[in-house]
C-alpha positions as CSV (number, residue, x, y, z in Angstrom):
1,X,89.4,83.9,107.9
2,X,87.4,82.3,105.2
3,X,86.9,80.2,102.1
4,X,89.5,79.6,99.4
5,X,88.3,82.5,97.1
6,X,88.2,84.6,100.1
7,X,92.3,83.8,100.9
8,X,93.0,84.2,97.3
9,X,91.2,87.6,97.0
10,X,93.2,88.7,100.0
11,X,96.5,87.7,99.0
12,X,95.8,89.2,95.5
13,X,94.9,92.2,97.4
14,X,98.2,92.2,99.0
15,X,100.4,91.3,96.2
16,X,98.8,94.7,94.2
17,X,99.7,96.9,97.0
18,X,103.1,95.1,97.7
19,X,103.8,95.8,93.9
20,X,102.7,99.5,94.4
21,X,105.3,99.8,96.7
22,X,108.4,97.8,95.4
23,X,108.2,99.7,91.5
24,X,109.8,102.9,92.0
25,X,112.3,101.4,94.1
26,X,116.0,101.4,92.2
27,X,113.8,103.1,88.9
28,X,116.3,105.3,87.2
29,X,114.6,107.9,84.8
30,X,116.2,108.6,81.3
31,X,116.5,112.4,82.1
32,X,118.3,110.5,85.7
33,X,120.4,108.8,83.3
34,X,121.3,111.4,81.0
35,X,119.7,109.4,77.8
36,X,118.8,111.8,74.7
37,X,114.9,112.2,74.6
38,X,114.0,110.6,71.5
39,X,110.4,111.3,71.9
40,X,109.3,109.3,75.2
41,X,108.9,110.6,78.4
42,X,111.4,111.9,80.5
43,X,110.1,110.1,83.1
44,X,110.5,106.9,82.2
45,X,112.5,104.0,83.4
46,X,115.8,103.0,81.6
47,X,115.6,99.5,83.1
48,X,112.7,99.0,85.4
49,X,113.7,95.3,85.9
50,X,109.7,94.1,86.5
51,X,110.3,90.0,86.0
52,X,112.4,91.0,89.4
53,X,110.1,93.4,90.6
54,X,107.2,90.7,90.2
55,X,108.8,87.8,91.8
56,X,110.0,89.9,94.9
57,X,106.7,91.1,95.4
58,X,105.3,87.9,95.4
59,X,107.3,86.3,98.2
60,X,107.3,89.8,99.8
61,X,103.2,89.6,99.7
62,X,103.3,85.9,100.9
63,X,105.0,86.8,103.9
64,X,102.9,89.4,104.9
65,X,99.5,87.0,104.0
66,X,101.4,84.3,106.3
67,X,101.5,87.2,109.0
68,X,98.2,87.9,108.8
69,X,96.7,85.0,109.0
70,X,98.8,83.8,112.0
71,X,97.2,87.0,113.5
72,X,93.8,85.8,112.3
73,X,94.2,81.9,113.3
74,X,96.0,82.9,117.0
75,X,93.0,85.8,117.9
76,X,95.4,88.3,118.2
77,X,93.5,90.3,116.4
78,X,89.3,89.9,116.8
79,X,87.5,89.8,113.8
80,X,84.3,89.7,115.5
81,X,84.9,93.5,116.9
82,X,85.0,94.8,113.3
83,X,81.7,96.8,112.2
84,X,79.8,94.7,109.2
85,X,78.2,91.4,108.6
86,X,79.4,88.4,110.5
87,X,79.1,84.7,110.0
């Protein structure tokens, strides 16, 4: 699958998009919430909880790296059909 920096840009990769998907959920705006607009956004959270949101996404994201490279290491999936350069 490739060198170390080549795993870690993957999994970095994956943790982003994991993130991407796990912010809005349980997000409650303060127009949701009924707060008073004191100048900020509607829009925004009240509590968006991201020390929780960060470590789920990371054992989220390793999950789905250990996934993928079982794929990779097994040949369920062959990396040598993909168009591009190979090694």
């Amino acid at each position: 699958m490739g060198g170390p920096i080549t795993l870690i840009a993957i999994y970095l990769t994956i943790w982003w998009t994991v993130l991407f998907a796990i912010l809005p959920i349980g997000v409650q705006s303060r127009a949701d919430a009924g707060l008073p607009n004191d100048g900020s956004d509607p829009g925004a959270p009240v509590d968006p909880k991201l020390k929780r949101k960060f470590i789920t996404t990371t054992w989220v994201s390793a999950i789905v790296f250990g996934i993928l490279w079982l794929v990779v290491r097994m040949h369920w999936i062959d990396l040598s059909r993909l168009p591009g350069p190979h090694s």
